[in-house]
C-alpha positions as a Markdown table, in Angstrom:
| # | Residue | x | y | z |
|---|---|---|---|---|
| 1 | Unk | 0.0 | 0.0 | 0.0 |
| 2 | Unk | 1.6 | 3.2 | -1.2 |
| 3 | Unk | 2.0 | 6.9 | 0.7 |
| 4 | Unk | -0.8 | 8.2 | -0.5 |
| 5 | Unk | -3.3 | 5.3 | -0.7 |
| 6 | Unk | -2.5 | 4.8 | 3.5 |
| 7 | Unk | -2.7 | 8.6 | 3.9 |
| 8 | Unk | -6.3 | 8.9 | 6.0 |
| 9 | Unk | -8.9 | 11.5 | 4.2 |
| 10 | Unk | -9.2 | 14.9 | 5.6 |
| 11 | Unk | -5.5 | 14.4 | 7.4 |
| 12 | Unk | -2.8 | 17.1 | 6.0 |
| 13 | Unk | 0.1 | 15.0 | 4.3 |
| 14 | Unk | 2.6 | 15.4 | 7.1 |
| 15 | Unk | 0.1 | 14.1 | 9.2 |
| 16 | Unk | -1.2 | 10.8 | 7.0 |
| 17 | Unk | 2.1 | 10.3 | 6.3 |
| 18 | Unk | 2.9 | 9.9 | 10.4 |
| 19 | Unk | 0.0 | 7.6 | 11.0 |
| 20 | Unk | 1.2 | 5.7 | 8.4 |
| 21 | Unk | 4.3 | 5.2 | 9.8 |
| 22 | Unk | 2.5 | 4.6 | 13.3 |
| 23 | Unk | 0.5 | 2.0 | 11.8 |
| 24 | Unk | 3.3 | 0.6 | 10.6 |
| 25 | Unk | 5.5 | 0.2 | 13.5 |
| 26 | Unk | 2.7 | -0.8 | 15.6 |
| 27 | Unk | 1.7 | -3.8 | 13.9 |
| 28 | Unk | 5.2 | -5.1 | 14.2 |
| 29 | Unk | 6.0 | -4.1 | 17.7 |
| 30 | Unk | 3.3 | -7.1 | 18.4 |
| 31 | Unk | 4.0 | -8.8 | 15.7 |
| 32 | Unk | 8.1 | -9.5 | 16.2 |
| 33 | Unk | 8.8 | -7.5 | 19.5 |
| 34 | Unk | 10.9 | -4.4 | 20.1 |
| 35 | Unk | 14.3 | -6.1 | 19.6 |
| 36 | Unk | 13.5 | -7.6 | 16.2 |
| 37 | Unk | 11.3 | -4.7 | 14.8 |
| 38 | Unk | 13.7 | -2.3 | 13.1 |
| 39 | Unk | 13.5 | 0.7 | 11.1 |
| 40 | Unk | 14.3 | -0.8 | 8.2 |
| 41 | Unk | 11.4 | -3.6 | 9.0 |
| 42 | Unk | 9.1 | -0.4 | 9.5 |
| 43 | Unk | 9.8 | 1.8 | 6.5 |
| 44 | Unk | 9.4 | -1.3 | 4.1 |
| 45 | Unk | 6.4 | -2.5 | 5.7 |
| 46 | Unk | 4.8 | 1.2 | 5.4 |
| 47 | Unk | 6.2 | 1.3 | 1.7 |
| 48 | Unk | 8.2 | 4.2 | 2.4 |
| 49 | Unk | 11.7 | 5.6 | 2.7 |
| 50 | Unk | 13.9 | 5.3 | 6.4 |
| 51 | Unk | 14.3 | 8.9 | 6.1 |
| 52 | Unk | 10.7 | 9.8 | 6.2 |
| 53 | Unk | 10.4 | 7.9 | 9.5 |
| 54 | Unk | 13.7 | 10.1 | 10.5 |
| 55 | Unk | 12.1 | 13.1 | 9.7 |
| 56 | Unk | 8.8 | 12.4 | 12.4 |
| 57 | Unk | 10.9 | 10.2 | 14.7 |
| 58 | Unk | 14.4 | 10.3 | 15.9 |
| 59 | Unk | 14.5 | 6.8 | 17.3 |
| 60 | Unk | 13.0 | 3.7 | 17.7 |
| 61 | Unk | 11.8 | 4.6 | 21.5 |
| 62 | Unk | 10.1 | 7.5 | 20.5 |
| 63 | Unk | 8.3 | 5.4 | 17.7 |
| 64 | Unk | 7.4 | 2.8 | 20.0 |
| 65 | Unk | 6.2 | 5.6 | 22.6 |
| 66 | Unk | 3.9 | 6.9 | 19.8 |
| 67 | Unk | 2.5 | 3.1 | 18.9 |
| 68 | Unk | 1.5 | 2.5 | 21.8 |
| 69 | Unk | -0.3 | 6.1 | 22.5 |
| 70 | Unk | -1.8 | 5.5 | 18.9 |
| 71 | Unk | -3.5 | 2.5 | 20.3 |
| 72 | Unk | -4.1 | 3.8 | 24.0 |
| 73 | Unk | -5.8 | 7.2 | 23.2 |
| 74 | Unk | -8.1 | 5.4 | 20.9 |
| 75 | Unk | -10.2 | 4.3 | 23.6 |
| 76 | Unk | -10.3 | 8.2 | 25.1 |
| 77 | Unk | -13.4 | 9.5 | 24.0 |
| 78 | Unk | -13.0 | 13.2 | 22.3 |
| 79 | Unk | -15.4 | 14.8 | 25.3 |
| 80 | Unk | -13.1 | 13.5 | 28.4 |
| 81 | Unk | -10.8 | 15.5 | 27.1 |
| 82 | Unk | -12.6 | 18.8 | 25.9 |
| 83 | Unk | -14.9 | 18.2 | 29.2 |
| 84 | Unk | -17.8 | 16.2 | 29.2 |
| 85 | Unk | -20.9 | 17.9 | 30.3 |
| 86 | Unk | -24.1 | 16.1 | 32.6 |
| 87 | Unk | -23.5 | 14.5 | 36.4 |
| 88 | Unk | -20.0 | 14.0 | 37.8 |
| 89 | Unk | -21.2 | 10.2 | 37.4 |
| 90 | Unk | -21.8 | 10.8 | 33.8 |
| 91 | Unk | -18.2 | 12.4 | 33.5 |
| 92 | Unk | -16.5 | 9.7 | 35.7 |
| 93 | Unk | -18.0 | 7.1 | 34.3 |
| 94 | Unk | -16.9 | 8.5 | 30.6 |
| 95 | Unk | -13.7 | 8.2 | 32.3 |
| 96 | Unk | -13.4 | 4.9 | 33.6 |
| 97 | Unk | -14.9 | 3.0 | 30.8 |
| 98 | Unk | -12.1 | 4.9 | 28.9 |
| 99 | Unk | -9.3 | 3.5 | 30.9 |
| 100 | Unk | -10.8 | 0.0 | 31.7 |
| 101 | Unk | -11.7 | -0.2 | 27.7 |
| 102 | Unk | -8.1 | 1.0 | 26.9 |
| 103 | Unk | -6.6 | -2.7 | 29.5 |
| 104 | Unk | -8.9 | -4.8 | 28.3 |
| 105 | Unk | -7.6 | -3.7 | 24.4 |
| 106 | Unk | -6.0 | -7.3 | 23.0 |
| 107 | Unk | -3.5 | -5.0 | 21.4 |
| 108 | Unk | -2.5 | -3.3 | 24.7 |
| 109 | Unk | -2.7 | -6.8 | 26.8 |
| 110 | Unk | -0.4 | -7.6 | 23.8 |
| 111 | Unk | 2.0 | -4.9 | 24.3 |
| 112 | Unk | 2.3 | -5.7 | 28.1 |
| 113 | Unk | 2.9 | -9.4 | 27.4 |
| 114 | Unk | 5.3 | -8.3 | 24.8 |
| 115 | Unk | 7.4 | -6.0 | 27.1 |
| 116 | Unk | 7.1 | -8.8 | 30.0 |
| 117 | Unk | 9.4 | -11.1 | 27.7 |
| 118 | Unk | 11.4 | -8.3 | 26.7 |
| 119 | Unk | 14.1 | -9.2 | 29.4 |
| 120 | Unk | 16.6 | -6.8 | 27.9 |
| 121 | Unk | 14.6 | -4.3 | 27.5 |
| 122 | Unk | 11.7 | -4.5 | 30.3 |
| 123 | Unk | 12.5 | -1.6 | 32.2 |
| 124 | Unk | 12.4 | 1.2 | 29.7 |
| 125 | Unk | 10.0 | 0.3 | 27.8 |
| 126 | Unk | 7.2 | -0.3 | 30.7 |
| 127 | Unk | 8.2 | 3.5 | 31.4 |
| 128 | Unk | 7.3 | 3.6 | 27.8 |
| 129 | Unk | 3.9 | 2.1 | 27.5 |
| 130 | Unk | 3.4 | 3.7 | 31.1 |
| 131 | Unk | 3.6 | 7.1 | 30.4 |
| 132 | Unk | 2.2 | 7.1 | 26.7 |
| 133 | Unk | -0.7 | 5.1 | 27.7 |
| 134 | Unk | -2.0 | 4.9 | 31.2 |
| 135 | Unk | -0.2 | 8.0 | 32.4 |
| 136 | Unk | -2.1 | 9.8 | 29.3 |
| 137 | Unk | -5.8 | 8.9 | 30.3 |
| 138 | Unk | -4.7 | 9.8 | 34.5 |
| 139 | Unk | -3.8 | 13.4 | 33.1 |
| 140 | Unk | -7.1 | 13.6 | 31.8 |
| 141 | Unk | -9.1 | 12.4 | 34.7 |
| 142 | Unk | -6.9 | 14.5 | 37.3 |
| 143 | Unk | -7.9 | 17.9 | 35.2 |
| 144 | Unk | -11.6 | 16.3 | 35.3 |
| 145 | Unk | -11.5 | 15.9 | 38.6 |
| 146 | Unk | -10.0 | 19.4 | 39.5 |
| 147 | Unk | -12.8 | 20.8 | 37.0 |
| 148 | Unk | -15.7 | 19.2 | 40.1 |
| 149 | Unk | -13.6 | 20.2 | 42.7 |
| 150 | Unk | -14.0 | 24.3 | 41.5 |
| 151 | Unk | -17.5 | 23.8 | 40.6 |
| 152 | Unk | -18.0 | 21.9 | 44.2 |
| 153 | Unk | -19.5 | 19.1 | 42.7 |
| 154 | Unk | -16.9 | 17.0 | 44.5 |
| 155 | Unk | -14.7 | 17.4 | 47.0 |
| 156 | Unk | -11.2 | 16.5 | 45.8 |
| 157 | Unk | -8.4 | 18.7 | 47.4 |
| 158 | Unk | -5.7 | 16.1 | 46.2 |
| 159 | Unk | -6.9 | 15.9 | 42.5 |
| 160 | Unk | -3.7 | 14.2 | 41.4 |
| 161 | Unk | -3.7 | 11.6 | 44.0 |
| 162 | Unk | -7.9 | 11.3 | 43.2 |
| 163 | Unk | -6.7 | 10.6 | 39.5 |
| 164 | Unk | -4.4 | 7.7 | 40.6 |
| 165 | Unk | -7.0 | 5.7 | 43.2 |
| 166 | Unk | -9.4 | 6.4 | 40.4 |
| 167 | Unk | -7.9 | 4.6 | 38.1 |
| 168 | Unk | -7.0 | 1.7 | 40.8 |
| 169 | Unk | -10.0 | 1.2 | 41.3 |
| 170 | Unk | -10.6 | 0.6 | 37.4 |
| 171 | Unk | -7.5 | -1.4 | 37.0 |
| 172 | Unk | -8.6 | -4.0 | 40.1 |
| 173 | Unk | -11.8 | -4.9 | 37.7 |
| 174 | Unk | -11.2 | -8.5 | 37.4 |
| 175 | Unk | -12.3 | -8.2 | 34.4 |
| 176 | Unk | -8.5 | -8.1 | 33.4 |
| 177 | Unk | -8.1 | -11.2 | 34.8 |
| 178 | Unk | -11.4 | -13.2 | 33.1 |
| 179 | Unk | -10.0 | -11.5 | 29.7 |
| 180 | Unk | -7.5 | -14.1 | 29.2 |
| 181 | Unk | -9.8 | -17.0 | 29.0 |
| 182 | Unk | -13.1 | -15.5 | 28.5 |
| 183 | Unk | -12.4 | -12.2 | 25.8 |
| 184 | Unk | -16.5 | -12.2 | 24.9 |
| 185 | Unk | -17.1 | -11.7 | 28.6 |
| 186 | Unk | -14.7 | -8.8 | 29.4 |
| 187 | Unk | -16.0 | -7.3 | 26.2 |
| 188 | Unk | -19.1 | -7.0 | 27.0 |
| 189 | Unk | -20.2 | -3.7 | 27.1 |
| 190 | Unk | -23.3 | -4.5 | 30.0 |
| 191 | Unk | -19.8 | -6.1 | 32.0 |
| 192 | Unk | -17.6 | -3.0 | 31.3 |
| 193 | Unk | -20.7 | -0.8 | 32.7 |
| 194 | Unk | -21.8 | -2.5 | 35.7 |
| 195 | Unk | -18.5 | -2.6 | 36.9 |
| 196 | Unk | -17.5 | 1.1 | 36.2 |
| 197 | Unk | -20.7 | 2.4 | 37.9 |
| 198 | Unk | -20.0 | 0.6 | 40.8 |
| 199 | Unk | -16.1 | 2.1 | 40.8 |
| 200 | Unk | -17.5 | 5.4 | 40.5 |
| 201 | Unk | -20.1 | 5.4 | 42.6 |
| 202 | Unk | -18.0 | 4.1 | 45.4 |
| 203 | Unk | -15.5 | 7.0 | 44.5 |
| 204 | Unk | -18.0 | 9.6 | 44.7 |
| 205 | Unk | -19.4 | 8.7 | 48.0 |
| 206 | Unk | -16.1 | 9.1 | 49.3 |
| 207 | Unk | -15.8 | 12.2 | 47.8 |
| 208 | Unk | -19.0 | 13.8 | 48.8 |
| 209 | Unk | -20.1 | 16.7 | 46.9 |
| 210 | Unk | -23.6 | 17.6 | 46.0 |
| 211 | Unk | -23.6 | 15.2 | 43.1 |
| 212 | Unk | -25.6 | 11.8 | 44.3 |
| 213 | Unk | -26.7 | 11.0 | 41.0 |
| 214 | Unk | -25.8 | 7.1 | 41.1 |
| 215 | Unk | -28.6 | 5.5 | 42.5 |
């Protein structure tokens, strides 16, 4: 598939021509590993030139880095970021099915198997996945959450330290666990839901507030 044909409609060329490469490199990151996916393994995959990839990235980390936010921040919907409106369980709950939906990805669960058997290279590259994924999606619940505390919605003086119990609560679903021998199960969105109302109203309620829409 050439340059152009891969290049998504609507994206300036710079841009298409990124994603591309993104695309690329992320398919063989799971595919081969870190170690064995080069440069040279990326630019012929994409059908285009090493020095195009040189021009958006100026090493494999930061590639990787990108991969895996590629494939985290898909799961973010567009209005956690902006600011969703409705009840702070409306916004949380925006939130959590965001992260939870973003651990239970195959292609993320992937990625953390792949960087477990990376013996060489474990260390940097869960600081990697860390702060391009996960660490991405806490960012955006902490500025939620300091958004309720100046509307007094909630009551979250620590919003940073909020963020991170938040999104411990979402990461004990066991969900994570069932996902590796029942996938339909932790897919299901009724599954993903019943849990992440029952995070977030047990978030709330320890965050008073005047918000006491879960019910």
């Amino acid at each position: 598939m050439s340059e152009t044909s891969r290049a998504r409609r609507g994206r300036p060329p710079n841009e298409a021509l990124r994603q591309t490469i993104v695309d690329a490199a992320g398919d063989l990151f799971l595919e081969l590993g870190f170690q064995a996916t080069t440069l040279d393994k990326v630019a012929q995959r994409a059908r285009i030139s090493k020095l195009s990839i040189y021009r958006h990235f100026e090493t494999k980390e930061a590639l990787f880095s990108a991969a895996i936010a590629a494939h985290c921040h898909q799961f973010a919907p567009l209005a956690l970021s902006e600011g969703v409106g409705g009840s702070a369980e409306d916004q949380l709950m925006a939130a959590g099915s965001s992260l939870l939906r973003t651990l239970l990805s195959p292609d993320v669960r992937s990625v953390e198997a792949m960087i477990m058997n990376d013996k060489t290279n474990q260390k940097s590259l869960s600081e990697l996945f860390y702060e391009a994924g996960p660490a991405h999606v806490i960012a955006q619940i902490e500025a939620l959450l300091r958004q309720l505390h100046a509307k007094s919605v909630l009551n979250v003086p620590d919003p940073q330290q909020s963020a991170r119990l938040f999104a411990a609560l979402i990461k004990g679903s066991d969900l994570l666990m069932i996902a590796r021998f029942d996938e339909a199960r932790a897919e299901d969105d009724n599954e993903i839901a019943s849990y992440c109302r029952s995070a977030v109203a047990m978030f709330i309620a320890a965050h008073g507030g005047n918000d006491h829409a879960c019910g």
